[in-house]
C-alpha positions in Angstrom: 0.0 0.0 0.0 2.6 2.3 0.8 4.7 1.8 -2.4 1.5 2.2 -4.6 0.8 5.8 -2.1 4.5 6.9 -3.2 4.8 6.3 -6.9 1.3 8.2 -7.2 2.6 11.1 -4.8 5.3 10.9 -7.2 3.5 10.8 -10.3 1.6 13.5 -9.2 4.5 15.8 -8.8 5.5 15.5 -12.3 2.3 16.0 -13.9 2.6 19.5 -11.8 6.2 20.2 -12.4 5.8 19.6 -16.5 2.0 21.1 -16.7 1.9 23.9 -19.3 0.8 26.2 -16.3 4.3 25.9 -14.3 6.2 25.8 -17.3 4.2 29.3 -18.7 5.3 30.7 -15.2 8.7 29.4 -15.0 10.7 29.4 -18.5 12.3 32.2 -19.7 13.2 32.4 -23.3 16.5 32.8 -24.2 16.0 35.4 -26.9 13.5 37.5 -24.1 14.2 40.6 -23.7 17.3 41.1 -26.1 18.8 43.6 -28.5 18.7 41.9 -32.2 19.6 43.2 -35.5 18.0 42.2 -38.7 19.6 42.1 -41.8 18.0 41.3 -45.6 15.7 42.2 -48.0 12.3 43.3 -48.8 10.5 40.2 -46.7 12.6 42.1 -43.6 12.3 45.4 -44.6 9.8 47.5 -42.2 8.6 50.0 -45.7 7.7 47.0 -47.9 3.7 47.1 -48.3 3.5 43.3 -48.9 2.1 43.0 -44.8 1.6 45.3 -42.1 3.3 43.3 -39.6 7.0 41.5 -40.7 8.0 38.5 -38.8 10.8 40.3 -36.0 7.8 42.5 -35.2 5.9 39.2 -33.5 9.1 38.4 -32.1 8.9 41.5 -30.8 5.7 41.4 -29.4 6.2 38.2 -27.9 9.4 38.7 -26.8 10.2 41.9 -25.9 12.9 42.1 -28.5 14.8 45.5 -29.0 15.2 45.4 -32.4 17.7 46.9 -35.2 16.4 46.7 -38.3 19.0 47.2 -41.2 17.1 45.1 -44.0 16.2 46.7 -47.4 14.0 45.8 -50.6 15.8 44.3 -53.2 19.2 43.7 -52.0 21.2 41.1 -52.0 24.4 39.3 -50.0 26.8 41.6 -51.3 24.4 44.1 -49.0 25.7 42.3 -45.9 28.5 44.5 -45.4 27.1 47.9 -46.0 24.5 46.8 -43.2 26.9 45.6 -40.4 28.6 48.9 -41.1 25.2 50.8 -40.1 25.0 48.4 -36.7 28.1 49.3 -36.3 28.1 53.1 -36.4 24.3 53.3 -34.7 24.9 50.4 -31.9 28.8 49.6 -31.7 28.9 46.6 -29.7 25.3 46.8 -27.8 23.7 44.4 -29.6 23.3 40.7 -28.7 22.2 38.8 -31.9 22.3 39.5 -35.8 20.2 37.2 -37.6 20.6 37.1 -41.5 17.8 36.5 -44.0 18.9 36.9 -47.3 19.4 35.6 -50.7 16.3 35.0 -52.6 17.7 38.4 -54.3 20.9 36.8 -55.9 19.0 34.0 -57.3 16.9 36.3 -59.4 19.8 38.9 -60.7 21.2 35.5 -61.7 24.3 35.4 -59.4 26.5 32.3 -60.1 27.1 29.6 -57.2 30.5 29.8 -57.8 33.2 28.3 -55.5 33.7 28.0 -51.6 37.0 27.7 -51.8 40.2 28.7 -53.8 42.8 25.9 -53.7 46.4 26.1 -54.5 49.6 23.5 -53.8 51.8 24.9 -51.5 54.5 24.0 -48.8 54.1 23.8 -45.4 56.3 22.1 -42.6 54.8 18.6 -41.2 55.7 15.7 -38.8 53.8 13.0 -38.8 55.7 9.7 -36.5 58.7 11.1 -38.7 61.2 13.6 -38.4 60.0 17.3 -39.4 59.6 17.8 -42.9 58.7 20.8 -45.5 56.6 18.8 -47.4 53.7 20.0 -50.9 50.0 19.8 -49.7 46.8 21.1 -51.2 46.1 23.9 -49.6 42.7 25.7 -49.7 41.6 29.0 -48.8 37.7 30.7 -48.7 37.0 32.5 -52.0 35.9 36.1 -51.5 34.8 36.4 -55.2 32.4 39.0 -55.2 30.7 38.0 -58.9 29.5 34.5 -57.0 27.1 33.8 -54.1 29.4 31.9 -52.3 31.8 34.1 -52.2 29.3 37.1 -51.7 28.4 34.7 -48.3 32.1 33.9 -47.3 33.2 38.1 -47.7 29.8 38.5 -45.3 30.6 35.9 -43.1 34.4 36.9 -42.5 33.1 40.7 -42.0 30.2 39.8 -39.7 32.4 37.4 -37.4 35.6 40.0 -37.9 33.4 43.0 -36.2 31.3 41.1 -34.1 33.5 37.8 -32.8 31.2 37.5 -29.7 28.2 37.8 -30.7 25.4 35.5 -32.3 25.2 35.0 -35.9 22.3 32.9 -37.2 21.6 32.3 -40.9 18.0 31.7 -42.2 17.4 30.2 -45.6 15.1 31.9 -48.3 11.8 30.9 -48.1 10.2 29.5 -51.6 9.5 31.9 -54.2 6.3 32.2 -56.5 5.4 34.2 -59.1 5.8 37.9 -58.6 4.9 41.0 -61.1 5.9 44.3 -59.9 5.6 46.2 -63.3 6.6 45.5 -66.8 10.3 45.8 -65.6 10.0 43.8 -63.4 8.8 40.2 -63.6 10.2 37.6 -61.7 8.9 33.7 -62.4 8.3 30.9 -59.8 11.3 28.9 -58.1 10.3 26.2 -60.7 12.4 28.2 -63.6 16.1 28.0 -63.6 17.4 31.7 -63.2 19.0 33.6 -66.1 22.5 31.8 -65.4 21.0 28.1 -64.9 20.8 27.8 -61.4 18.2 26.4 -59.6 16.6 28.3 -56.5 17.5 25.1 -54.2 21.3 25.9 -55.0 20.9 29.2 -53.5 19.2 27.5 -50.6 21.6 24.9 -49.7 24.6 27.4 -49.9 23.1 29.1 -46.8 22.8 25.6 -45.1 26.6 24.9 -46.0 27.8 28.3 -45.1 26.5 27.6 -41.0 29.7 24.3 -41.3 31.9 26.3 -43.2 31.6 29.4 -40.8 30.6 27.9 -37.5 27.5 29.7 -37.4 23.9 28.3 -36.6 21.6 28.4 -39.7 17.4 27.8 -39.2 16.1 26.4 -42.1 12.9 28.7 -42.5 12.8 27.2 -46.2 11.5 23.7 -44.8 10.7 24.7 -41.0 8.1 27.7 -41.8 5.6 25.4 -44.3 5.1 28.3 -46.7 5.2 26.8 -50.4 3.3 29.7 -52.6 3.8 28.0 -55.7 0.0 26.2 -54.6 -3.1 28.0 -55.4 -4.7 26.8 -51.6 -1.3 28.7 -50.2 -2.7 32.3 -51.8 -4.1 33.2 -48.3 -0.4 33.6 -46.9 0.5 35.6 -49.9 0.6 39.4 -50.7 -1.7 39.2 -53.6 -2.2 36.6 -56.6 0.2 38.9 -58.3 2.9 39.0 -55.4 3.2 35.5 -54.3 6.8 36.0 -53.5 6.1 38.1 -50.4 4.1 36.9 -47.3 1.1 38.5 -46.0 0.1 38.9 -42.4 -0.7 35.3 -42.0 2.2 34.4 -43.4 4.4 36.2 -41.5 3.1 35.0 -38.5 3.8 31.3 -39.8 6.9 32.3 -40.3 7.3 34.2 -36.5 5.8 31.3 -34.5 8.5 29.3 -36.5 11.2 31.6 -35.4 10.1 31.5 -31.9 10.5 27.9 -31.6 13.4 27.2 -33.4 15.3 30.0 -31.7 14.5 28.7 -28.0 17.1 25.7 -28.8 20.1 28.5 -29.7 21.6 30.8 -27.3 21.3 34.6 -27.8 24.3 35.7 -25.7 27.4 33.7 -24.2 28.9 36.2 -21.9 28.2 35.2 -17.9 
Protein backbone atom coordinates (compact mmCIF):
# COMPACT_ATOMS: atom_id res chain seq x y z
CA UNK A 1 0.00 0.00 0.00
CA UNK A 2 2.64 2.34 0.78
CA UNK A 3 4.66 1.75 -2.42
CA UNK A 4 1.46 2.21 -4.58
CA UNK A 5 0.78 5.85 -2.12
CA UNK A 6 4.47 6.87 -3.23
CA UNK A 7 4.85 6.26 -6.92
CA UNK A 8 1.27 8.15 -7.20
CA UNK A 9 2.61 11.06 -4.83
CA UNK A 10 5.33 10.89 -7.15
CA UNK A 11 3.50 10.79 -10.35
CA UNK A 12 1.63 13.49 -9.23
CA UNK A 13 4.53 15.82 -8.76
CA UNK A 14 5.45 15.46 -12.31
CA UNK A 15 2.32 16.02 -13.93
CA UNK A 16 2.63 19.55 -11.79
CA UNK A 17 6.24 20.15 -12.37
CA UNK A 18 5.81 19.58 -16.51
CA UNK A 19 1.97 21.10 -16.74
CA UNK A 20 1.88 23.86 -19.26
CA UNK A 21 0.79 26.25 -16.30
CA UNK A 22 4.27 25.87 -14.34
CA UNK A 23 6.21 25.78 -17.31
CA UNK A 24 4.23 29.28 -18.74
CA UNK A 25 5.26 30.66 -15.24
CA UNK A 26 8.70 29.39 -15.05
CA UNK A 27 10.72 29.44 -18.48
CA UNK A 28 12.35 32.17 -19.67
CA UNK A 29 13.15 32.39 -23.31
CA UNK A 30 16.52 32.83 -24.24
CA UNK A 31 16.00 35.40 -26.92
CA UNK A 32 13.54 37.50 -24.11
CA UNK A 33 14.20 40.62 -23.70
CA UNK A 34 17.35 41.13 -26.07
CA UNK A 35 18.77 43.59 -28.52
CA UNK A 36 18.73 41.88 -32.24
CA UNK A 37 19.56 43.16 -35.49
CA UNK A 38 17.97 42.18 -38.72
CA UNK A 39 19.62 42.10 -41.83
CA UNK A 40 18.01 41.33 -45.61
CA UNK A 41 15.70 42.17 -47.97
CA UNK A 42 12.32 43.29 -48.81
CA UNK A 43 10.49 40.23 -46.69
CA UNK A 44 12.60 42.08 -43.55
CA UNK A 45 12.35 45.43 -44.63
CA UNK A 46 9.79 47.52 -42.15
CA UNK A 47 8.59 49.99 -45.74
CA UNK A 48 7.67 47.04 -47.89
CA UNK A 49 3.72 47.12 -48.28
CA UNK A 50 3.54 43.30 -48.85
CA UNK A 51 2.08 43.00 -44.80
CA UNK A 52 1.63 45.32 -42.09
CA UNK A 53 3.28 43.29 -39.63
CA UNK A 54 6.99 41.46 -40.75
CA UNK A 55 8.00 38.47 -38.83
CA UNK A 56 10.83 40.34 -36.03
CA UNK A 57 7.75 42.54 -35.21
CA UNK A 58 5.94 39.23 -33.50
CA UNK A 59 9.06 38.35 -32.10
CA UNK A 60 8.85 41.46 -30.79
CA UNK A 61 5.70 41.39 -29.39
CA UNK A 62 6.24 38.18 -27.86
CA UNK A 63 9.39 38.68 -26.82
CA UNK A 64 10.17 41.87 -25.89
CA UNK A 65 12.86 42.11 -28.54
CA UNK A 66 14.81 45.55 -29.01
CA UNK A 67 15.16 45.44 -32.41
CA UNK A 68 17.71 46.90 -35.21
CA UNK A 69 16.38 46.66 -38.33
CA UNK A 70 19.03 47.17 -41.17
CA UNK A 71 17.07 45.09 -43.99
CA UNK A 72 16.19 46.66 -47.40
CA UNK A 73 13.95 45.79 -50.60
CA UNK A 74 15.79 44.30 -53.23
CA UNK A 75 19.20 43.67 -52.03
CA UNK A 76 21.19 41.07 -51.98
CA UNK A 77 24.37 39.30 -50.00
CA UNK A 78 26.79 41.64 -51.27
CA UNK A 79 24.39 44.11 -49.02
CA UNK A 80 25.69 42.27 -45.87
CA UNK A 81 28.48 44.51 -45.36
CA UNK A 82 27.06 47.94 -45.97
CA UNK A 83 24.53 46.82 -43.21
CA UNK A 84 26.90 45.56 -40.40
CA UNK A 85 28.61 48.87 -41.08
CA UNK A 86 25.23 50.78 -40.11
CA UNK A 87 24.99 48.35 -36.71
CA UNK A 88 28.09 49.25 -36.25
CA UNK A 89 28.10 53.07 -36.44
CA UNK A 90 24.28 53.30 -34.67
CA UNK A 91 24.92 50.41 -31.86
CA UNK A 92 28.80 49.63 -31.74
CA UNK A 93 28.87 46.59 -29.67
CA UNK A 94 25.33 46.77 -27.82
CA UNK A 95 23.65 44.36 -29.64
CA UNK A 96 23.28 40.69 -28.65
CA UNK A 97 22.22 38.75 -31.90
CA UNK A 98 22.26 39.50 -35.84
CA UNK A 99 20.17 37.21 -37.63
CA UNK A 100 20.58 37.14 -41.48
CA UNK A 101 17.83 36.46 -44.02
CA UNK A 102 18.87 36.87 -47.26
CA UNK A 103 19.37 35.59 -50.67
CA UNK A 104 16.31 35.00 -52.62
CA UNK A 105 17.68 38.38 -54.28
CA UNK A 106 20.92 36.78 -55.88
CA UNK A 107 19.00 34.02 -57.27
CA UNK A 108 16.93 36.35 -59.35
CA UNK A 109 19.77 38.90 -60.65
CA UNK A 110 21.24 35.47 -61.73
CA UNK A 111 24.26 35.36 -59.42
CA UNK A 112 26.48 32.33 -60.06
CA UNK A 113 27.09 29.63 -57.24
CA UNK A 114 30.50 29.81 -57.77
CA UNK A 115 33.18 28.31 -55.52
CA UNK A 116 33.72 28.05 -51.64
CA UNK A 117 37.00 27.70 -51.84
CA UNK A 118 40.18 28.68 -53.81
CA UNK A 119 42.79 25.93 -53.66
CA UNK A 120 46.40 26.07 -54.47
CA UNK A 121 49.60 23.45 -53.76
CA UNK A 122 51.79 24.93 -51.49
CA UNK A 123 54.52 23.96 -48.80
CA UNK A 124 54.10 23.81 -45.45
CA UNK A 125 56.29 22.07 -42.56
CA UNK A 126 54.79 18.65 -41.19
CA UNK A 127 55.66 15.73 -38.81
CA UNK A 128 53.84 12.98 -38.77
CA UNK A 129 55.68 9.72 -36.47
CA UNK A 130 58.73 11.13 -38.70
CA UNK A 131 61.16 13.57 -38.45
CA UNK A 132 60.00 17.25 -39.38
CA UNK A 133 59.60 17.79 -42.87
CA UNK A 134 58.74 20.80 -45.46
CA UNK A 135 56.58 18.84 -47.41
CA UNK A 136 53.73 19.96 -50.91
CA UNK A 137 50.02 19.77 -49.66
CA UNK A 138 46.79 21.11 -51.22
CA UNK A 139 46.07 23.95 -49.62
CA UNK A 140 42.66 25.72 -49.72
CA UNK A 141 41.60 29.02 -48.76
CA UNK A 142 37.69 30.67 -48.71
CA UNK A 143 37.00 32.53 -52.04
CA UNK A 144 35.94 36.06 -51.50
CA UNK A 145 34.77 36.37 -55.21
CA UNK A 146 32.37 39.01 -55.16
CA UNK A 147 30.66 37.96 -58.90
CA UNK A 148 29.46 34.54 -57.01
CA UNK A 149 27.08 33.82 -54.15
CA UNK A 150 29.42 31.88 -52.26
CA UNK A 151 31.80 34.11 -52.20
CA UNK A 152 29.34 37.11 -51.75
CA UNK A 153 28.38 34.67 -48.28
CA UNK A 154 32.10 33.86 -47.34
CA UNK A 155 33.17 38.06 -47.72
CA UNK A 156 29.78 38.53 -45.32
CA UNK A 157 30.57 35.91 -43.08
CA UNK A 158 34.37 36.86 -42.51
CA UNK A 159 33.07 40.68 -42.03
CA UNK A 160 30.24 39.79 -39.67
CA UNK A 161 32.44 37.38 -37.44
CA UNK A 162 35.56 39.99 -37.90
CA UNK A 163 33.37 43.00 -36.21
CA UNK A 164 31.28 41.13 -34.09
CA UNK A 165 33.55 37.81 -32.81
CA UNK A 166 31.22 37.46 -29.71
CA UNK A 167 28.21 37.79 -30.67
CA UNK A 168 25.44 35.51 -32.32
CA UNK A 169 25.20 34.99 -35.85
CA UNK A 170 22.31 32.92 -37.18
CA UNK A 171 21.59 32.30 -40.86
CA UNK A 172 17.97 31.70 -42.15
CA UNK A 173 17.37 30.21 -45.64
CA UNK A 174 15.12 31.87 -48.30
CA UNK A 175 11.78 30.93 -48.14
CA UNK A 176 10.23 29.49 -51.57
CA UNK A 177 9.46 31.87 -54.19
CA UNK A 178 6.30 32.17 -56.46
CA UNK A 179 5.43 34.25 -59.12
CA UNK A 180 5.83 37.93 -58.64
CA UNK A 181 4.89 40.98 -61.06
CA UNK A 182 5.87 44.34 -59.87
CA UNK A 183 5.56 46.23 -63.26
CA UNK A 184 6.64 45.45 -66.79
CA UNK A 185 10.26 45.77 -65.63
CA UNK A 186 10.00 43.79 -63.44
CA UNK A 187 8.84 40.17 -63.59
CA UNK A 188 10.22 37.60 -61.73
CA UNK A 189 8.92 33.71 -62.38
CA UNK A 190 8.26 30.93 -59.76
CA UNK A 191 11.25 28.92 -58.09
CA UNK A 192 10.25 26.16 -60.75
CA UNK A 193 12.40 28.25 -63.62
CA UNK A 194 16.11 28.03 -63.59
CA UNK A 195 17.36 31.73 -63.23
CA UNK A 196 19.03 33.60 -66.15
CA UNK A 197 22.52 31.80 -65.39
CA UNK A 198 21.01 28.08 -64.91
CA UNK A 199 20.77 27.82 -61.40
CA UNK A 200 18.23 26.43 -59.62
CA UNK A 201 16.60 28.34 -56.48
CA UNK A 202 17.48 25.11 -54.20
CA UNK A 203 21.30 25.89 -55.01
CA UNK A 204 20.89 29.21 -53.52
CA UNK A 205 19.19 27.54 -50.60
CA UNK A 206 21.62 24.91 -49.75
CA UNK A 207 24.63 27.36 -49.91
CA UNK A 208 23.12 29.14 -46.82
CA UNK A 209 22.82 25.63 -45.11
CA UNK A 210 26.63 24.91 -45.98
CA UNK A 211 27.81 28.30 -45.12
CA UNK A 212 26.47 27.57 -40.96
CA UNK A 213 29.68 24.29 -41.34
CA UNK A 214 31.94 26.31 -43.20
CA UNK A 215 31.57 29.39 -40.75
CA UNK A 216 30.57 27.94 -37.49
CA UNK A 217 27.53 29.67 -37.43
CA UNK A 218 23.88 28.28 -36.61
CA UNK A 219 21.58 28.41 -39.66
CA UNK A 220 17.42 27.76 -39.21
CA UNK A 221 16.09 26.36 -42.06
CA UNK A 222 12.93 28.69 -42.54
CA UNK A 223 12.78 27.20 -46.16
CA UNK A 224 11.48 23.70 -44.80
CA UNK A 225 10.71 24.67 -40.96
CA UNK A 226 8.08 27.65 -41.77
CA UNK A 227 5.56 25.40 -44.33
CA UNK A 228 5.07 28.33 -46.66
CA UNK A 229 5.19 26.85 -50.38
CA UNK A 230 3.28 29.74 -52.55
CA UNK A 231 3.80 28.01 -55.71
CA UNK A 232 0.04 26.17 -54.57
CA UNK A 233 -3.10 28.01 -55.35
CA UNK A 234 -4.66 26.83 -51.58
CA UNK A 235 -1.35 28.73 -50.17
CA UNK A 236 -2.73 32.26 -51.81
CA UNK A 237 -4.14 33.17 -48.32
CA UNK A 238 -0.37 33.59 -46.88
CA UNK A 239 0.47 35.64 -49.88
CA UNK A 240 0.57 39.44 -50.71
CA UNK A 241 -1.68 39.24 -53.62
CA UNK A 242 -2.21 36.56 -56.63
CA UNK A 243 0.20 38.93 -58.27
CA UNK A 244 2.86 38.96 -55.45
CA UNK A 245 3.22 35.45 -54.33
CA UNK A 246 6.80 36.03 -53.45
CA UNK A 247 6.05 38.08 -50.37
CA UNK A 248 4.07 36.87 -47.35
CA UNK A 249 1.07 38.47 -45.97
CA UNK A 250 0.07 38.92 -42.36
CA UNK A 251 -0.73 35.31 -42.03
CA UNK A 252 2.21 34.40 -43.37
CA UNK A 253 4.45 36.23 -41.54
CA UNK A 254 3.09 34.97 -38.46
CA UNK A 255 3.82 31.26 -39.84
CA UNK A 256 6.93 32.27 -40.27
CA UNK A 257 7.32 34.18 -36.47
CA UNK A 258 5.77 31.32 -34.54
CA UNK A 259 8.49 29.29 -36.51
CA UNK A 260 11.16 31.64 -35.35
CA UNK A 261 10.15 31.52 -31.88
CA UNK A 262 10.49 27.86 -31.55
CA UNK A 263 13.41 27.19 -33.41
CA UNK A 264 15.31 30.04 -31.71
CA UNK A 265 14.52 28.70 -28.02
CA UNK A 266 17.05 25.68 -28.83
CA UNK A 267 20.06 28.46 -29.68
CA UNK A 268 21.56 30.82 -27.31
CA UNK A 269 21.31 34.65 -27.79
CA UNK A 270 24.32 35.69 -25.65
CA UNK A 271 27.44 33.72 -24.20
CA UNK A 272 28.91 36.19 -21.88
CA UNK A 273 28.19 35.19 -17.92
Amino acid sequence: MKKKIFLLLAFVSLQVMFSPAVAQNTFVHPWQGKRVAYFGDSITDPRNSGSKKKWWQYLNDWLGIEPYVYAISGRQWNDIPRQTDKLMEEHGQDVDAILVFIGTNDYNAAIPIGEWFVETEDSVEAAVHAPRATVLRRHRTPSYDMGTYRGRINNALRYMKSHYPTKQIVLLTPIHRAYFYGNEKNIQPDEGYQNACGEWFSAYVESVKQAANIWAVPVIDLNAACGLYPLLPEHLQYSHNEHDLLHPNDQGHLRMARTMMYQLVALPCVFEE
